[in-house]
N, C-alpha and C positions, 0 to 999 in steps of 0.2 A: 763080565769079569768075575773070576772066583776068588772069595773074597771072606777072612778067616779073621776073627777077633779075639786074641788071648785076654781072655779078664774080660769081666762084665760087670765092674761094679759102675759110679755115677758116671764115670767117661764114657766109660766102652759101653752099658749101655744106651747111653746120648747117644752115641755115634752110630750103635746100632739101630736105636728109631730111625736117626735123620737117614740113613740108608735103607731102611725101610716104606718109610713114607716116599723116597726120589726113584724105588724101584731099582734104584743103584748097582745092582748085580745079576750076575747070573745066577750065583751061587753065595749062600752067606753061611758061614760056621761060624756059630757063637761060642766059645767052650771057656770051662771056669769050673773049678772044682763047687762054688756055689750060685747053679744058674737060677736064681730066686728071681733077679731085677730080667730076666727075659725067658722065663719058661713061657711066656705071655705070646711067645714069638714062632713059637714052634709049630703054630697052625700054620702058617705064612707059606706059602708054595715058594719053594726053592732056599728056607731057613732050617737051618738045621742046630738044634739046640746039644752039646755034648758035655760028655764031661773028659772028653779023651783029644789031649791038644795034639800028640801026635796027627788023630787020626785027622783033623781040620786044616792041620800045616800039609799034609800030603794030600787033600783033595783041593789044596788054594793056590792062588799064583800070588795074591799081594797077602802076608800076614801081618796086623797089626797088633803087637802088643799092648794095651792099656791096664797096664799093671805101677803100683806102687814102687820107688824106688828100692825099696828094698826086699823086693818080689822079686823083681826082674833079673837079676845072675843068676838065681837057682831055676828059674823056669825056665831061660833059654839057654843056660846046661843041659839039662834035663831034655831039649829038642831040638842042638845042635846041628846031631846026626839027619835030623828030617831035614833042616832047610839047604835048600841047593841054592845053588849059583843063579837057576831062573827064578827064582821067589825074591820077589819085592819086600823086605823085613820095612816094616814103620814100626818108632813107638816114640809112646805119647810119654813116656815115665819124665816127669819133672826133677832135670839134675841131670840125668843121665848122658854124656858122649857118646857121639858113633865111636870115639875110639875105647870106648868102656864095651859096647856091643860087642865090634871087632873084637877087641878079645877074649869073648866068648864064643862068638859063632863061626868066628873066620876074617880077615880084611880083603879078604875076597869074593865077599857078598853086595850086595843091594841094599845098604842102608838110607832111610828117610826118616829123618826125625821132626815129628810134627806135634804143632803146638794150639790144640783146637781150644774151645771153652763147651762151655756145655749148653750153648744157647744151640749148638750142633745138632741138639735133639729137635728143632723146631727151624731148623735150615737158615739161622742165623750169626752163626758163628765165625770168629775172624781168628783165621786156623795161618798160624808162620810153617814153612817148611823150609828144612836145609839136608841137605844131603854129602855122602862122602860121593869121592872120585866117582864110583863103578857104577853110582843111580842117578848120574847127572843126568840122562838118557831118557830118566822115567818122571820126570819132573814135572813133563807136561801132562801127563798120566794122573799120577797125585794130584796136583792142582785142577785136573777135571773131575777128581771124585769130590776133594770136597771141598770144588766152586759150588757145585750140586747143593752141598749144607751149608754156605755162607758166602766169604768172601777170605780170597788168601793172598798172601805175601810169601816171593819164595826171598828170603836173607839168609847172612851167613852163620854157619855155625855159631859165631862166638856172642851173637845176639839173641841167638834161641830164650837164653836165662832171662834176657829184661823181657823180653817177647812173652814170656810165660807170667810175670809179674802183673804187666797192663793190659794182655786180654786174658788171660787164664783168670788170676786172681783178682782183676780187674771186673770179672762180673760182680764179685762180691762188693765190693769196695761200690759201685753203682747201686747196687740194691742196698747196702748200708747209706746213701743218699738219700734215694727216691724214699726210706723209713722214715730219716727224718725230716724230709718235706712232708710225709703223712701226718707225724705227729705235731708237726708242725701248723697245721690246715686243724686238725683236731682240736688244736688248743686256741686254733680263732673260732671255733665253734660248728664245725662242721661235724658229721656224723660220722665213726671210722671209714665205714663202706666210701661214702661219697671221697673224703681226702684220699684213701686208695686211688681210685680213681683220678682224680685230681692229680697227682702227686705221675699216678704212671701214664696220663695223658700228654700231660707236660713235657715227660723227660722224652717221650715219644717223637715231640712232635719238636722238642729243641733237634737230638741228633736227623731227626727226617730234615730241615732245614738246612744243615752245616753240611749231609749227604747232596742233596740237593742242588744247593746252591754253590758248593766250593768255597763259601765265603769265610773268614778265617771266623773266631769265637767271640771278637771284640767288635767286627763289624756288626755282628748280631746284637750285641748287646747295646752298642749304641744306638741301633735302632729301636729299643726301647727304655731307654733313660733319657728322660727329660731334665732339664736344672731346677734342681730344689724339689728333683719327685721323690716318690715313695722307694721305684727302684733303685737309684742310686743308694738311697738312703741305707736300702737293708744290704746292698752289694758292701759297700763302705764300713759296715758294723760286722759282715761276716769277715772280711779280710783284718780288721781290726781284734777280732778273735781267732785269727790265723786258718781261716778256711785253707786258701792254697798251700802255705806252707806246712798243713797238717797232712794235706793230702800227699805231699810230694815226700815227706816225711816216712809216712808210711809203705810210699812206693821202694823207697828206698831202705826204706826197713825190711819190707820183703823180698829187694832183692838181695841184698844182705844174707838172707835165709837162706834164700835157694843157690847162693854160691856156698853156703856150710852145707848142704845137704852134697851137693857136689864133690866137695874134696871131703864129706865120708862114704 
């Protein structure tokens, strides 16, 4: 598969490792007016590193955008005229509509909007796709590049936004977790190195479980709260400081965001 990446900053080059590492193409074009995060890539038999999007949207069949919301109208202006009717358009741009694409490049194109995280770089990622009319076709295509980097859900457009929220922004929200379980482990006396550890063993080996098993998050947890033990104890005193309600809070704070980011 030829295979073209407009923009290569934290995403796009995520997505370009993780497509590197699965061997994923036949052909891969990186291009970005600053190819710094993947000049690294240019040895790579069948990568081709540029700075000319044209020239990467005419030697690819699926082009992926991974540009910043308020990137992406002037750069697919800008290479309208190169995308046809057989090019497969994705982009990652957070906010953005196929029908905001559409009318730049055509509603008579191959649009898939997908919504990866950047754990994508290490073939871990839980990437949503939704597509217009004309790329229903190609869906199972998308969803075979990147089952390859993770794990996907195809849903409908009008979900892409929360979808971007709990796994895009959702990695960070996880690692502002597993920090404070670190500092956490530290201040019982542990040595940073080791609570690192600790702290990302843990959270490892809760979701390997819940993957696993299917079992919901409460069945888990009552198999390890005893009456009158330590885990309840501290479950009881985080919810008492509004663990969940912060978290949910925030979810919804940022999805808040990224529907202003939408309607500008």
């Amino acid at each position: 598969m030829k295979i073209a990446i407009i923009g290569t900053g934290n995403l796009g080059s995520s997505i370009a490792k993780g497509l590197i590492g699965n061997k994923s193409f036949t052909s891969l074009y990186l291009s970005d007016i600053n190819t710094g995060n993947v000049d690294q890539f240019s040895a790579v038999d069948g990568v081709v590193v540029t700075n000319d999007n044209a020239l990467a949207i005419a030697a690819s069949d699926v082009v992926i955008f991974a540009l910043q919301p308020k990137h992406i109208d002037k750069v697919l202006a800008n290479v309208a005229n190169q995308i046809t009717k057989k090019h497969v358009v994705m982009s990652v741009a957070a906010g953005v509509g196929i029908a905001r694409i559409e009318g730049v490049i055509g509603d008579d194109k191959m649009i898939i909007r997908v919504m990866p995280n950047t754990a994508i770089s290490i073939g871990k990622s839980m990437t949503c796709l939704a597509s217009n009319a004309n790329a229903k076709s190609k869906m199972d295509m998308a969803k075979g590049i990147f089952n390859q980097l993770g794990t996907t859900m195809v849903i409908p457009e009008d979900q892409i936004q929360a979808a971007t929220v709990i796994c895009a922004s959702g990695i960070a929200f996880w690692m502002r977790l597993v920090r404070a379980t670190t500092q956490g482990a530290i201040q019982l006396g542990f040595e940073s190195h080791e609570a690192h550890e600790l702290a990302l063993q843990t959270c490892y080996g809760a979701a390997s479980l819940l993957i696993e098993s299917g079992r919901h998050p409460e069945e888990e947890i009552d198999r390890v709260t005893t009456p009158s033990g330590c885990t309840i104890e501290g479950l009881n005193e985080m919810e008492h400081q509004g663990l969940s309600s912060s978290l949910i809070k925030g979810i919804t704070a940022s999805f808040e965001k990224i529907n202003q980011l939408k309607k500008n």
